[in-house]
C-alpha positions, 0 to 999 in steps of 0.5 A: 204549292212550291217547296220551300227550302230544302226538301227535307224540311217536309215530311214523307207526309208532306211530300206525298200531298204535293204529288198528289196534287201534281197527280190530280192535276194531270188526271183532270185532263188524263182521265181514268189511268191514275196508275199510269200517272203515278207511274209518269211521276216516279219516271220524274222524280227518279230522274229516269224517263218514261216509254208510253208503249201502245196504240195511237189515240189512247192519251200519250201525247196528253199525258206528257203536255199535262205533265208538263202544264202541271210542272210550268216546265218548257214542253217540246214534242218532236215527231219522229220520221224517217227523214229527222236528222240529228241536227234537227234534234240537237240543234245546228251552228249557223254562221250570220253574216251579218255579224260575221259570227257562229251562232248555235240554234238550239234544237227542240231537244232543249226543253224540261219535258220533251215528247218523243213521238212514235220514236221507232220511226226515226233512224237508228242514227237520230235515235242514237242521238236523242238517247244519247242526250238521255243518258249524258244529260248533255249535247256536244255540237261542233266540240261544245257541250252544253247541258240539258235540264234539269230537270229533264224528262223524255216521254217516249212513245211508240206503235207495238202493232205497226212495223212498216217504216219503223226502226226498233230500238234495240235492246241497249237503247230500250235499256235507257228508259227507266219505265215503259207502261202500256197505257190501254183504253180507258173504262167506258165511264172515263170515255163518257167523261173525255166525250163531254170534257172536249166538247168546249176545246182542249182541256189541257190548255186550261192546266195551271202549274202546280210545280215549279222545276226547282220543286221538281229537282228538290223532290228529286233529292228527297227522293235518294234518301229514302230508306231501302232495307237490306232485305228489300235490296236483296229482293230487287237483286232475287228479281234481277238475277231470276231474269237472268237464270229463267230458260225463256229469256235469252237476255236478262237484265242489266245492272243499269236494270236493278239500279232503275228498279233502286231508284224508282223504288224510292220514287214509288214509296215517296208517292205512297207517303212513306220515306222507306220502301216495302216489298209492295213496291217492288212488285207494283214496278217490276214489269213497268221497269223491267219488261222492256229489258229482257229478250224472250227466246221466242222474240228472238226466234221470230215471236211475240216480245212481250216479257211481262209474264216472265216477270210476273212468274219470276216474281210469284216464285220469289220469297217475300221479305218480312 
């Protein structure tokens, strides 16, 4: 269902049912998380990228290929090991003699929808280099710059559990990442589905594309003009600034994070079906977007890390606008 012509000629209405589509065709695959596929489509079209934080064998990797299959986008997965160098991310210049020239070999790098696979495996080094690319949206090998999308999404993961051989990402590399969702273990009932639905092979495989990227980068211009009340901006500010007054955490977050939280609220109310935000969004995308961005004191003395209860806190104690 392409989008055609400007973006703005659909309505708020409109555009929800061509996520939805987007978000139906991934859950035939993905089964029983929908509220971590609306999450991965606010990560798209809000132009961030995407964290899958959770043990192996619950669906990252699925998600990120159905993801892509649904959006006809070149997908690349890059495993992530000790041993990953930068070039073989970004990509080298190899000289061909048979030519007597320099030719650059794009790195896997090079794609729409990139999965990042157990990130924290890989040096800081080659971590730096991919986290880069996020940012800038670019890559400069041997003094040419070349652009990367768009569109273009990394959806990362990574083991909370096993510490052995990873680097951590810092807190400045974390801060990069619009949305980190802990994906969890599906109900038995969708377990039951996954048993029977791979019985005949790999069901992703058989996605057709609901989305072209030129629908993608369209729904993400759509998405900037969606209506943000001052009063919701306030509550957004409010949240931030909890974070950073609250005695358990020793880092809060950044202005990077308030505008992440901005902009993912705008992706959220138009998956909703609406062109201006509520207060509902706000709460349904603080932990996802804000978490990950803050250091408990108890992480930094050697604690658990999590700051999803903080959040939750600050946000029960914050005055809801009307």
């Amino acid at each position: 269902m392409p989008v055609d012509g400007p973006s703005n000629a659909r309505s708020p209405r409109e555009l929800a049912a061509l996520l939805d589509a987007l978000q139906k065709n991934v859950g035939r695959v993905f089964l029983g998380k929908p509220d971590i596929v609306r999450f991965a489509a606010v990560a798209l079209l809000a132009d961030g990228h995407l964290l899958l934080d959770d043990v192996p064998g619950v669906g990252k990797t699925l998600l990120a290929k159905a993801l892509a299959r649904s959006l006809a986008c070149k997908f690349n997965r890059i495993q992530f090991t000790p041993d990953l160098l930068p070039g073989d991310l970004l990509g080298v210049t190899i000289y061909r003699a048979q030519t007597s020239e320099f030719i650059f070999q794009p790195g896997p790098v090079f794609a729409e929808v990139v999965l990042a696979d157990e990130i924290n495996r890989a040096t800081p080094r080659t971590q730096s280099a991919l986290l880069e690319a996020m940012q800038e949206r670019q890559v400069t090998v041997d003094g040419n710059t070349r652009p990367l999308g768009p569109p273009f999404l990394v959806v990362a993961t990574q083991n909370p559990h096993e510490f052995e051989g990873t680097y951590p990402l810092p807190e400045s590399q974390l801060d990069r990442f619009m949305l980190r969702v802990k994906v969890g273990y599906p109900d038995r009932e969708a377990e039951r589905a996954i048993l029977t639905q791979h019985r005949a092979g790999e069901p992703v495989e058989t996605l057709e594309p609901v989305l072209q990227p030129a629908d993608v980068i369209a729904l993400q211009t759509y998405v900037r003009t969606v209506r943000v009340d001052p009063s919701i901006a306030e509550y957004i500010l409010d949240l931030i600034g909890g974070t950073r007054t609250h005695p358990e955490l020793a880092l809060g977050a950044s202005t990077r994070a308030a505008l992440a939280m901005y902009r993912a609220v705008q992706a959220f109310a138009v998956t909703a079906g609406r062109d201006f935000a509520v207060p509902d969004d706000v709460k349904a995308l603080a932990e996802p977007v804000l978490a990950h961005r803050l250091v408990t004191r108890s992480w930094a003395a050697g604690g658990h890390p999590d700051a999803g209860p903080v959040v939750r806190e600050i946000l029960a104690k914050l005055k809801v606008p009307a």
